[in-house]
N, C-alpha and C positions, 0 to 999 in steps of 0.2 A: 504494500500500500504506500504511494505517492504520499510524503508530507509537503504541504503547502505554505506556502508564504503570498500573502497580497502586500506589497510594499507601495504606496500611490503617495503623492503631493498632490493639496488640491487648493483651493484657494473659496472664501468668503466673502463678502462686501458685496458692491457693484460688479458686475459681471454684465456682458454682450448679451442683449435680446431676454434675460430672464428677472432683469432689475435687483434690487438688497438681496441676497439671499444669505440663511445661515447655516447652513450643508451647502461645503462644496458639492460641485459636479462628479466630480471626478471621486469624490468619498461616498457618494451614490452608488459610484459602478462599484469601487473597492468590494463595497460592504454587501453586494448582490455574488460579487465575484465570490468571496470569503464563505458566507452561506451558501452556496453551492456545491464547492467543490472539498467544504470542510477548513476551509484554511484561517490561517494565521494574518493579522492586520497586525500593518506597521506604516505608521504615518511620518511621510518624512518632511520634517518644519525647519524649517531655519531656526538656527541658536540664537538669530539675532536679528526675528522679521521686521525688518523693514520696509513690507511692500505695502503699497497705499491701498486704501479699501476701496477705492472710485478706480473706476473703469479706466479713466485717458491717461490720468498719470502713472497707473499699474503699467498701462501699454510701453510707454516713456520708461519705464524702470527696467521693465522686463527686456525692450530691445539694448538698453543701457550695458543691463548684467550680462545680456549674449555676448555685444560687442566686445567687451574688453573678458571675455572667457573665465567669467568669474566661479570661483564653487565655493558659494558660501559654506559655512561651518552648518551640520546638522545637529540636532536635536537626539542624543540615546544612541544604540547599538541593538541591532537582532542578535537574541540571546540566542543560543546555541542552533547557530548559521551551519554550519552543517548537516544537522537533521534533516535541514531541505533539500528534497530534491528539484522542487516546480517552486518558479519565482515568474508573477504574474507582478509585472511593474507599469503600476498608471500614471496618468498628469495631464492635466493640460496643456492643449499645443499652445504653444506663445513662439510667436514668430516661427512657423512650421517648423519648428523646434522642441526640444523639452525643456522646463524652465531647469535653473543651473543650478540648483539645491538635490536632479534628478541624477546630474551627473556625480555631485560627488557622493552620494547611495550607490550610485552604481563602480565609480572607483574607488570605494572603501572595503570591501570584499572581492574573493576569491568565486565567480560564478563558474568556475572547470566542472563538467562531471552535469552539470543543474540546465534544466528546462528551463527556457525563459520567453517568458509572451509579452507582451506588448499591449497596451490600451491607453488611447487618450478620449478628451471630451471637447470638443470645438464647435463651432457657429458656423460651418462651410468649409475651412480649411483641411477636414479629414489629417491625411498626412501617415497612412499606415502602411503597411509593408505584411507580404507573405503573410503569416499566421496572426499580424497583430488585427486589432479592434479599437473600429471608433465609434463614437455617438456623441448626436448632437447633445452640447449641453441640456437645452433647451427641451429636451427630451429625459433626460438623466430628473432635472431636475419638475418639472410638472404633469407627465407620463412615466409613472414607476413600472404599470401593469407593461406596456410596450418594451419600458428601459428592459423589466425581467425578462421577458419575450426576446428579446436580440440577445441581451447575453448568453439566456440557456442555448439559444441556436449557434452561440459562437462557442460557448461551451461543449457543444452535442459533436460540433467538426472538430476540435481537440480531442473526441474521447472522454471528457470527462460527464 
């Protein structure tokens, strides 16, 4: 039996097309993903959030932090990371990209040996690859029965 990890960054405030909200998008899917497949959530935050709650200057921050290839400091460590085999890693696309708090999760550990899928949550920009998965925000967040409906069907073409 596969042990799982959901590891996602998501983001709150002002958001494209959905207005204030207080669940992220992307902790939607996480948390859909997680009860399905059995898995373990791990939320990955900045040590030192400083991204703005309003939508245009988040945009401004986020193309800022790409630009100069930033990896801010995270938030904890996944406790006994090797257990895992299957690592389902979410985010938000910001700048058909993953925001830079995703990268250094993903270069602070040893993935050799580990499955690893892919999922983001966007407003048109998609931005997925081979096995990975996207959904509109806008869907994550005011369509739960739908959100659950695509992932089990993204879930069912993994096998799980």
């Amino acid at each position: 039996m596969s042990k799982v990890l959901v590891a996602y960054f998501s983001k709150t405030g002002e958001q494209y097309s959905v207005g204030n909200i207080t669940e992220g998008n992307t902790a939607i899917v996480a948390k859909i993903i997680a009860q399905k497949t059995g898995g373990d959530l791990f939320e990955i935050k900045a040590a030192d959030d400083n991204y703005p709650n309003k939508y245009t200057p988040l945009v401004k921050f986020a193309k800022e932090e790409k630009q100069k290839n930033v990896r801010p400091e995270i938030v904890g460590k996944v406790a006994n990371w090797a257990d895992y085999d299957t690592i389902f890693v979410g985010y938000p696309n910001w700048w058909a990209d993953m925001p830079m708090p995703v990268y250094t999760f993903l270069e602070s550990y040893d993935f050799s040996g580990k499955k690893i899928y892919n999922f983001c949550t966007h407003e048109g920009s998609g931005g997925v690859h081979n096995n990975d998965f996207a959904m509109y925000g806008h869907v994550a967040q005011n369509d739960r029965e739908k959100a659950d409906r695509q992932v089990s069907e993204w879930l069912r073409d993994l096998d799980y």
